[in-house]
SEBARO-252853 format. One record per residue (C-alpha): residue in three letters; x, y, z. Coordinates in steps of 0.05 Angstrom, whole numbers. Each point is the difference from the previous one (the first is absolute). Layout:
BEGIN
REC | aa | east | north | up
REC | ALA | X | Y | Z
...
//
This chain:
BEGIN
REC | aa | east | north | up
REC | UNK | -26 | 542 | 69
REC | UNK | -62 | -21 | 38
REC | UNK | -46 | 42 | 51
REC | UNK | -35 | -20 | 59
REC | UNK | -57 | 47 | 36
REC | UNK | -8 | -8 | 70
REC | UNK | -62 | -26 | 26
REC | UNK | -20 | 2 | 63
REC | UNK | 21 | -65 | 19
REC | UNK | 75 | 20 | -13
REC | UNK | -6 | 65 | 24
REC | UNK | 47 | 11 | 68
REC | UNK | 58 | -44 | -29
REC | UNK | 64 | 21 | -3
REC | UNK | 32 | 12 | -65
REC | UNK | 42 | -64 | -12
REC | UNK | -49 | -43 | 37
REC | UNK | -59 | 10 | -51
REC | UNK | 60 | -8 | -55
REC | UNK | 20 | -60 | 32
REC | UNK | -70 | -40 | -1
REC | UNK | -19 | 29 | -64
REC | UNK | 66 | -22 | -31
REC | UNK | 28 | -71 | 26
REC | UNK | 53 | -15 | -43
REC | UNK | 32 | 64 | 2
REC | UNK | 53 | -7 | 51
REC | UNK | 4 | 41 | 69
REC | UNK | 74 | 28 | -19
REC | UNK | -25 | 26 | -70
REC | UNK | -71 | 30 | 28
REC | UNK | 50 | 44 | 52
REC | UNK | 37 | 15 | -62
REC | UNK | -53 | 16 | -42
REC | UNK | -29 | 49 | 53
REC | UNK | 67 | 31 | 4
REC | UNK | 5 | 7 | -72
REC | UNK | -70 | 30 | -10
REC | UNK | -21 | -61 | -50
REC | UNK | -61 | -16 | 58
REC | UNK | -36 | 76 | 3
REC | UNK | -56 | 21 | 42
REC | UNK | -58 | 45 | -34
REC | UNK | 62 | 13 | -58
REC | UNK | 49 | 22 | 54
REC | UNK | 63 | -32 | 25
REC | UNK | -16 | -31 | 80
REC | UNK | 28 | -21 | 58
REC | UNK | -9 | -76 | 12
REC | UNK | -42 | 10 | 66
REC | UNK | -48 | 49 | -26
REC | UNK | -76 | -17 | 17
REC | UNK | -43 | -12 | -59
REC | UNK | -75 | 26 | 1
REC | UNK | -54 | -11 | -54
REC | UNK | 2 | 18 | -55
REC | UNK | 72 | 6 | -13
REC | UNK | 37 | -28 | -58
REC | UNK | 70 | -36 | -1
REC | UNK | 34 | -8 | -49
REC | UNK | 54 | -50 | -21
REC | UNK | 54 | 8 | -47
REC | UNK | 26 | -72 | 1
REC | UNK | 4 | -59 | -51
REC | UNK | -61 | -37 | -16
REC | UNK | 23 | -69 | 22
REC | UNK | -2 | 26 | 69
REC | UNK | -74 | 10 | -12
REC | UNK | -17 | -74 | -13
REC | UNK | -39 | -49 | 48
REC | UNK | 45 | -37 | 42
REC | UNK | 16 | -78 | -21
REC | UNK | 47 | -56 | 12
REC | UNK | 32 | 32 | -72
REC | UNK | 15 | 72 | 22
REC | UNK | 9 | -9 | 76
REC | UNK | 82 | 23 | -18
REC | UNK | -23 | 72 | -23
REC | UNK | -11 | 5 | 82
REC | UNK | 63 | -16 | 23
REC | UNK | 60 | 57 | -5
REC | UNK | 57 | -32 | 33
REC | UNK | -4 | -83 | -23
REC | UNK | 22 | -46 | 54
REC | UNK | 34 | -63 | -32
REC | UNK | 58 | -30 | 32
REC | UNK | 32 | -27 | -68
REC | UNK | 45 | -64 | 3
REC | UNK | 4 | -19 | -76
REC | UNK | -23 | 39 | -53
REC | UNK | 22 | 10 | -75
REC | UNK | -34 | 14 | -61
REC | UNK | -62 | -59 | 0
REC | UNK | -4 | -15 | 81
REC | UNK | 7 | 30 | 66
REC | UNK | 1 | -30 | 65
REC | UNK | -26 | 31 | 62
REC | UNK | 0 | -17 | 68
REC | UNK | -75 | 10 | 24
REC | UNK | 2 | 21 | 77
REC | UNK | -57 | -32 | 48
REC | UNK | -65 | 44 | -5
REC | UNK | 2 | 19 | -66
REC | UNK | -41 | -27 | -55
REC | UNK | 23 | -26 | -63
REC | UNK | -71 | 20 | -36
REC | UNK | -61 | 46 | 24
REC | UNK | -48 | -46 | 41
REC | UNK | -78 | 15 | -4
REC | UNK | 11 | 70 | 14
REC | UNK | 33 | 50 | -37
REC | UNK | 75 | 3 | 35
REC | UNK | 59 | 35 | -43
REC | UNK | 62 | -13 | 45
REC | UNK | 6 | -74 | -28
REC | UNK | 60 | -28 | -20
REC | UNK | -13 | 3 | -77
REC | UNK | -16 | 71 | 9
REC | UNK | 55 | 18 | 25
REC | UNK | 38 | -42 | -55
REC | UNK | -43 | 37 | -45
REC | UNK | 18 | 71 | 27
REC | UNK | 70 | -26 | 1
REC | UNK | 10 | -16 | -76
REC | UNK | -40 | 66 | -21
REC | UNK | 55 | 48 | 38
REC | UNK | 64 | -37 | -19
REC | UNK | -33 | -7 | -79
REC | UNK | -5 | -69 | -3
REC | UNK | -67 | -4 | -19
REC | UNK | -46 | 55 | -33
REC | UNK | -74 | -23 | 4
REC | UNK | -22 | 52 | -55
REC | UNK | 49 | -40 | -46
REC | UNK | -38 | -62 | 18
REC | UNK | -65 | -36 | -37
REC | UNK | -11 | -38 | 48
REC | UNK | 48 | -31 | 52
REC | UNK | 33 | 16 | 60
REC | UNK | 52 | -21 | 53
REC | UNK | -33 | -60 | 34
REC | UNK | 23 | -50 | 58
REC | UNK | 9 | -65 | -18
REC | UNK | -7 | -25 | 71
REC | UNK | -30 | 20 | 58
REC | UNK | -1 | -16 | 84
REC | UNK | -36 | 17 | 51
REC | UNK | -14 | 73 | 31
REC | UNK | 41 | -20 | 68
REC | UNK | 54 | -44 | -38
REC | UNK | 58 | 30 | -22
REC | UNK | 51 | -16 | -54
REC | UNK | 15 | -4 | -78
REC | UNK | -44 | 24 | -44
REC | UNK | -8 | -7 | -79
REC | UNK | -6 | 55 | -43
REC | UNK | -3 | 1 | -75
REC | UNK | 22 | 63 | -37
REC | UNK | -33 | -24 | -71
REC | UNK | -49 | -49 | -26
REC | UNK | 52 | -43 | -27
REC | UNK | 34 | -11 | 70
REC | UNK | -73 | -11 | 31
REC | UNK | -24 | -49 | -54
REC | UNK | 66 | -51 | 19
REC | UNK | 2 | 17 | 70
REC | UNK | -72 | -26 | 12
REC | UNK | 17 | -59 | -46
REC | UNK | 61 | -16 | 44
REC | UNK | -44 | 7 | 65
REC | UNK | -52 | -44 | -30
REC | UNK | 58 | -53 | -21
REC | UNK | 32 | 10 | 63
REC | UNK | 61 | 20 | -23
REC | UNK | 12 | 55 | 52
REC | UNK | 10 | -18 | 72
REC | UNK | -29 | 35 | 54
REC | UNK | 30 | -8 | 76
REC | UNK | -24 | 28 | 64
REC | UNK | 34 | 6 | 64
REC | UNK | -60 | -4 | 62
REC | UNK | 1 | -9 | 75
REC | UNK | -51 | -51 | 31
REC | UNK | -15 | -19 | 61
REC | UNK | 20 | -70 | 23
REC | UNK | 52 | -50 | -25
REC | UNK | -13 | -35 | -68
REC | UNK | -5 | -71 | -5
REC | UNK | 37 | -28 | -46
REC | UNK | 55 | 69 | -5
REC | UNK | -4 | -12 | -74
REC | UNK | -56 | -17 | -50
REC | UNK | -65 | 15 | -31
REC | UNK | -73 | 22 | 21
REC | UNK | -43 | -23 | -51
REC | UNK | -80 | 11 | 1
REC | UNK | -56 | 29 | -38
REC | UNK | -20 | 77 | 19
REC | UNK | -75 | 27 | -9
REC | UNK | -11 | 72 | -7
REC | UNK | -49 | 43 | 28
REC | UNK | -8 | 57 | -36
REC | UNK | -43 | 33 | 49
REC | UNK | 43 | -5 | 56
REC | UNK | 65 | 8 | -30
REC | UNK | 17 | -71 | 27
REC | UNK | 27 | -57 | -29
REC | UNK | -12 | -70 | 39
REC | UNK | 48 | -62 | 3
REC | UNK | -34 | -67 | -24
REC | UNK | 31 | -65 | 3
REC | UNK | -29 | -32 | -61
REC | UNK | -35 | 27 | -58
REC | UNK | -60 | 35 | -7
REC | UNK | -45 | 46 | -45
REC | UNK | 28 | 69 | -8
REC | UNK | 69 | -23 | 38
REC | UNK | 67 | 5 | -38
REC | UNK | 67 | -40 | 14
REC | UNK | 55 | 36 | 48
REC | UNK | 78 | -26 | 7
REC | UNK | 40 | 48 | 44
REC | UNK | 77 | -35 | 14
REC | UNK | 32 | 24 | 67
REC | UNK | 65 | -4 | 32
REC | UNK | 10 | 21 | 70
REC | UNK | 57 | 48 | 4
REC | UNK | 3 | 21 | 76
REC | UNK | -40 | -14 | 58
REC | UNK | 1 | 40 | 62
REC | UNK | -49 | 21 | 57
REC | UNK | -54 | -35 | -17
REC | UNK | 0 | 24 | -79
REC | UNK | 26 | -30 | -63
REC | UNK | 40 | 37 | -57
REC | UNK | -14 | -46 | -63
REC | UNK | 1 | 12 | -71
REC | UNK | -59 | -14 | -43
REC | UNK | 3 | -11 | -74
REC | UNK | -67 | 8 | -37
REC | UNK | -21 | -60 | -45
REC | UNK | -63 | 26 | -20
REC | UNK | -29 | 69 | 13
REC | UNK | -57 | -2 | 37
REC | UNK | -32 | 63 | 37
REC | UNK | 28 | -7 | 68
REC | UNK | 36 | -52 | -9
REC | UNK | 51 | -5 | 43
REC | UNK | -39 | 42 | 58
REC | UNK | -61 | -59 | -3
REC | UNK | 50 | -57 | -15
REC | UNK | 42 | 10 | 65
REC | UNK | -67 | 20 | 31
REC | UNK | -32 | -64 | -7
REC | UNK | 62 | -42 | 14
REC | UNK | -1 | 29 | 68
REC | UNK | 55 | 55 | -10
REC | UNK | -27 | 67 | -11
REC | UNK | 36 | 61 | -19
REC | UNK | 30 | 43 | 47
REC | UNK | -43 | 64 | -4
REC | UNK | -60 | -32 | -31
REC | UNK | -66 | 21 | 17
REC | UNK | -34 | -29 | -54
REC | UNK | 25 | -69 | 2
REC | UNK | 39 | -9 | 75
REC | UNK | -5 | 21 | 63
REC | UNK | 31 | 73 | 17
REC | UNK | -3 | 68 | -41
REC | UNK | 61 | 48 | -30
REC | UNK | 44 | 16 | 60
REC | UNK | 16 | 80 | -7
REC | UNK | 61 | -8 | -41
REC | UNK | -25 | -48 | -52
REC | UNK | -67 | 22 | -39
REC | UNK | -15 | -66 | -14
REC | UNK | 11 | -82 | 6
REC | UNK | 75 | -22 | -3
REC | UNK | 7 | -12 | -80
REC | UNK | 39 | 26 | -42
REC | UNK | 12 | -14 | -81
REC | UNK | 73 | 1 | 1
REC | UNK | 31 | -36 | -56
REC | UNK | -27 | -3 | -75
REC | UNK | 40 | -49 | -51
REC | UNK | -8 | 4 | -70
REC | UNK | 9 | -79 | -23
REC | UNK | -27 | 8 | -61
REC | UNK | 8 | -80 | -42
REC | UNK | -32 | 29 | -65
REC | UNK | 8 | 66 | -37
REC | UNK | -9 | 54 | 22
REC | UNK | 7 | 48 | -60
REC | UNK | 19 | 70 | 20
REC | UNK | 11 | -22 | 71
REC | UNK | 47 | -55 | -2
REC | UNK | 58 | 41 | 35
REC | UNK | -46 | -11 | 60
REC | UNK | 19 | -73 | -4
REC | UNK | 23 | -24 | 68
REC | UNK | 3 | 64 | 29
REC | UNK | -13 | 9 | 77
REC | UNK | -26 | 65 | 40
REC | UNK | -18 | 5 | 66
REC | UNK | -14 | 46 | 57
REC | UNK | 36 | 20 | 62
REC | UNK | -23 | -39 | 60
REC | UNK | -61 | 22 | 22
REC | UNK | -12 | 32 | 69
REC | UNK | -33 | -65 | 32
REC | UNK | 69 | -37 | -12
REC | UNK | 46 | 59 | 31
REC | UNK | -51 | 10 | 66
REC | UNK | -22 | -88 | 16
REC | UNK | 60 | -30 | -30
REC | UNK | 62 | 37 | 21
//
């Protein structure tokens, strides 16, 4: 149980509001509750939600200490009540989730708990796959990650074992990432490969396109096929050869065929019905050529995606 007295800079805020900023990580659904249920009392009385607080009251909360702690990257999932993951593989070491645009895999800068591996998080915690009190030390972790306004597959490892090969496959490149995007223009050649080096700017959240090496620059190999072309856009498919930030985005960028939706790197911002640029994760291959312990029932193994909404609405 903890107690809070009521200053005067909280005094005239309703009930749940003070609960709310005092308590982060305690979802909205369970404050309500908790009112309801008399486990969140004013002056040692049951209250009603929207009840003004004064100074010198004192609330008290009946609820479990984890609730209490400061909010991180860690315990972000102890804020979510109803987990949104749209699961398209999952068994006992992995699950595979399809990220929609806008959300972000991790917490940026800013404290932000509706990422995707909170929600994961939250996820495993209500079905019982995963008990962090039971835990030393690790858990659930992606093994991959795009881009806030990219949608598409998504890694997840359920144990430490699955995460230790999984990063040693994606470092061997032994799992095969393809997108599906929508670019402006007509690519010449159809088929083949942008190759480059790509600086990052931290500070801007930018990566730039070089054409030969330089200090700080890293080597970029993005192979493309053009799938469709119609109106002006083309519907290609883009295999990642290396994994650079922004890749594919700066790549197409710089070779004169920016992304559909791109405001970063092209020409022309979301359009209402697509939060962000035309790219989409949509097929993940496991081609593992060495051992892969625990894992090797992956072997070969293809997932992907339903067509995103960019294909159905420009390509149709």
């Amino acid at each position: 149980m903890r107690e809070f007295t009521i200053n005067q800079n909280d005094a005239g805020q309703r009930l749940d509001r003070f609960v709310g900023k005092a308590v982060p990580l305690l979802p909205e659904a369970l404050l309500q509750k908790y009112i309801r249920l008399k486990r969140i009392k004013l002056n040692g009385k049951g209250a009603k939600r929207d009840v003004r607080l004064s100074a010198g009251d004192v609330v008290s909360m009946y609820i479990n200490d984890e609730f209490f702690e400061k909010p991180t990257e860690d315990n972000a999932w102890l804020r979510i009540n109803t987990p949104k993951v749209n699961v398209v593989y999952e068994d006992e070491n992995i699950l595979l989730a399809h990220k929609p645009a806008g959300v972000l895999c991790h917490s940026g800068d800013g404290w932000e708990y509706n990422t995707l591996i909170s929600n994961i998080k939250a996820y495993l915690y209500k079905t019982g796959q995963w008990d962090p009190k039971a835990e030393n030390s690790f858990s659930p972790a992606l093994c991959n990650r795009i881009d806030r306004n990219t949608e598409g597959l998504v890694i997840a490892a359920k144990t430490a074992e699955a995460l230790r090969i999984l990063d040693e496959k994606i470092r061997a490149r032994e799992i095969d990432k393809f997108y599906l995007a929508a670019v402006h223009g007509r690519l010449d050649p159809p088929e083949g490969e942008l190759t480059g080096f790509i600086f990052k700017d931290s500070s801007k959240n930018r990566v730039y396109v070089r054409e030969k090496p330089e200090p700080g620059a890293r080597s970029a190999r993005t192979r493309y096929r053009t799938l469709q072309y119609k109106n002006g856009l083309s519907l290609i498919e883009c295999q990642l050869l290396t994994g650079r930030t922004h890749q594919i985005r700066a790549q197409l960028s710089h070779a004169g065929h920016p992304l559909l939706g791109d405001g970063k790197y092209g020409k022309d911002r979301p359009d209402g019905d697509m939060p962000g640029q035309a790219l989409c994760s949509y097929k993940l291959k496991f081609s593992f050529k060495t051992d892969a312990g625990s894992l090797n029932y992956l072997k070969d193994r293809e997932f992907t995606v339903p067509k995103p909404s960019f294909v159905e609405k420009y390509f149709n």
